[in-house]
C-alpha positions as MATLAB code, in Angstrom:
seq = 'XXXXXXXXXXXXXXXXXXXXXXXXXXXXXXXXXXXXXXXXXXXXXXXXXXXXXXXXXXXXXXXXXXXXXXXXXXXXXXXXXXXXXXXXXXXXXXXXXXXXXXXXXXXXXXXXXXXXXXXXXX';
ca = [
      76.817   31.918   -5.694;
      73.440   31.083   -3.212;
      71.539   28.275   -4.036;
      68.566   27.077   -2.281;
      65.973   24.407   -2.796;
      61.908   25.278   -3.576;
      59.337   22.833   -4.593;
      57.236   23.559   -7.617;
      54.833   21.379   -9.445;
      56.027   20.314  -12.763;
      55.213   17.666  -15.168;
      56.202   14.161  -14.484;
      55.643   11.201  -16.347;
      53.688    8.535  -14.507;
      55.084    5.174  -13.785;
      53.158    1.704  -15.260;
      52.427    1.603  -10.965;
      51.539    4.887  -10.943;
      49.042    4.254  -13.944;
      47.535    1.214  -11.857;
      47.309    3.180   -8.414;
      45.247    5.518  -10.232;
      42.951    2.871  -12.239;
      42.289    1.313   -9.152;
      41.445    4.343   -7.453;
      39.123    5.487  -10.297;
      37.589    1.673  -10.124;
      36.811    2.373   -6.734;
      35.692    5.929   -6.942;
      33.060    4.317   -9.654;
      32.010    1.912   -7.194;
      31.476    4.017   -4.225;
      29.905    6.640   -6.787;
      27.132    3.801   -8.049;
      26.211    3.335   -4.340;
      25.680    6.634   -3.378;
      23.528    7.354   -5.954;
      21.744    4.107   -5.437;
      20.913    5.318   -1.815;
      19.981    8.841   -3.432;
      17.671    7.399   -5.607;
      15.946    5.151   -2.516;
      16.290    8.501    0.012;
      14.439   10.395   -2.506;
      11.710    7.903   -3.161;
      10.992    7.782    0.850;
      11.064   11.666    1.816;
       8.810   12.076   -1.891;
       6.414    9.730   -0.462;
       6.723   11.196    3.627;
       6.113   14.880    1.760;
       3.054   13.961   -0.213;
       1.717   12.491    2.816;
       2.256   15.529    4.731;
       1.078   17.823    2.101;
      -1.946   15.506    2.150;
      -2.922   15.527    5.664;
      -1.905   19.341    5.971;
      -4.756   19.733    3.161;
      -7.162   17.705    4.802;
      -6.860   20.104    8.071;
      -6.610   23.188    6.000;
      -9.986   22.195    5.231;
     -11.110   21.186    8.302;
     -10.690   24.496    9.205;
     -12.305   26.275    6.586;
     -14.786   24.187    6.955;
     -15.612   23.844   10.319;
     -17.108   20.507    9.414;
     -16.289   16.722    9.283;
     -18.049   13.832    7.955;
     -17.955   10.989   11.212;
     -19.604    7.742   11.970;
     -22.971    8.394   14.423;
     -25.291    5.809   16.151;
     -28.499    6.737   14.902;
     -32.297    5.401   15.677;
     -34.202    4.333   12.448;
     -38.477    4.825   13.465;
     -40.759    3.197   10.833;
     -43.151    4.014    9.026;
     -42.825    7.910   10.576;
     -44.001   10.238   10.020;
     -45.901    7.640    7.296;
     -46.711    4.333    6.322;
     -43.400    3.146    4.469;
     -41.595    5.814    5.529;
     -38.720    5.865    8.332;
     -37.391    8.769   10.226;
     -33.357    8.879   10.865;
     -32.296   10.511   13.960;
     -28.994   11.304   15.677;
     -28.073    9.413   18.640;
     -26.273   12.286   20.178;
     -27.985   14.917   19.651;
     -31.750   13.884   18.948;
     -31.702   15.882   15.741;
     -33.996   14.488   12.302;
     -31.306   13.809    9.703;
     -33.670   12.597    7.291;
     -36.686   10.558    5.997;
     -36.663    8.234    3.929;
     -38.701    5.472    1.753;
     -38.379    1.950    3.616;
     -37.175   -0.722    1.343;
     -39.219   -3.395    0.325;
     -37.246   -5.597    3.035;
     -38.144   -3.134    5.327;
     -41.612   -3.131    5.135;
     -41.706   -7.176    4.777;
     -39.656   -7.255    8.156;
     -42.292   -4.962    9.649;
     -45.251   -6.522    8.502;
     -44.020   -9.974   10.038;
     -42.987   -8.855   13.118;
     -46.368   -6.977   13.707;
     -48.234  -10.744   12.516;
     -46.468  -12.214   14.974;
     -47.666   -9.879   17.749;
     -51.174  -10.057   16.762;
     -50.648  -14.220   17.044;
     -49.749  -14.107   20.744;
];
């Protein structure tokens, strides 16, 4: 009669150091699994944060574009009382152009009316 030899898995019962190998292991697996979703949690809150700023900035340029327009900080020359007496006339440094006219605060005028005294005293 042949005989020959195959493997197969079967049922086996575990060992008391079989049972501790794997409760270790699973210990360990716990461990390791804590920590990786630790740094999940900490990955997630930096790219959330890097995206909304993107999606931010990507909006602001969006309307930029659509725009054509942007709001920016300009020297501009303040001329009082023009074109009237407490009035002052705002104009663009760079390009000359009126942006406005306006009433001169009470300051304003005070400043005015003092500097003008002290001309008329010399």
């Amino acid at each position: 009669m042949k005989t020959k030899i195959e493997k197969r898995f079967l049922e086996c019962r575990l060992s008391n150091k079989d049972l501790i190998r794997a409760a270790e292991e699973i210990s360990s697996c716990r461990n390791e699994l804590q920590k990786m979703k630790f740094i999940k949690k900490e990955l997630l809150k930096k790219y959330s944060k890097q995206i909304k700023q993107l999606e931010k900035r990507s909006t602001e340029l969006s309307d930029l574009i659509i725009c054509k327009v942007e709001d920016r900080e300009i020297e501009c020359a303040v001329k009082f009382h023009e074109p009237f007496l407490q009035k002052k006339s705002i104009y663009r440094n760079d390009t000359g152009e009126l942006v406005g006219i306006e009433e001169m605060t009470l300051e304003e005028c005070q400043e005015e009316m003092e500097f003008n005294k002290k001309l008329v005293e010399v």
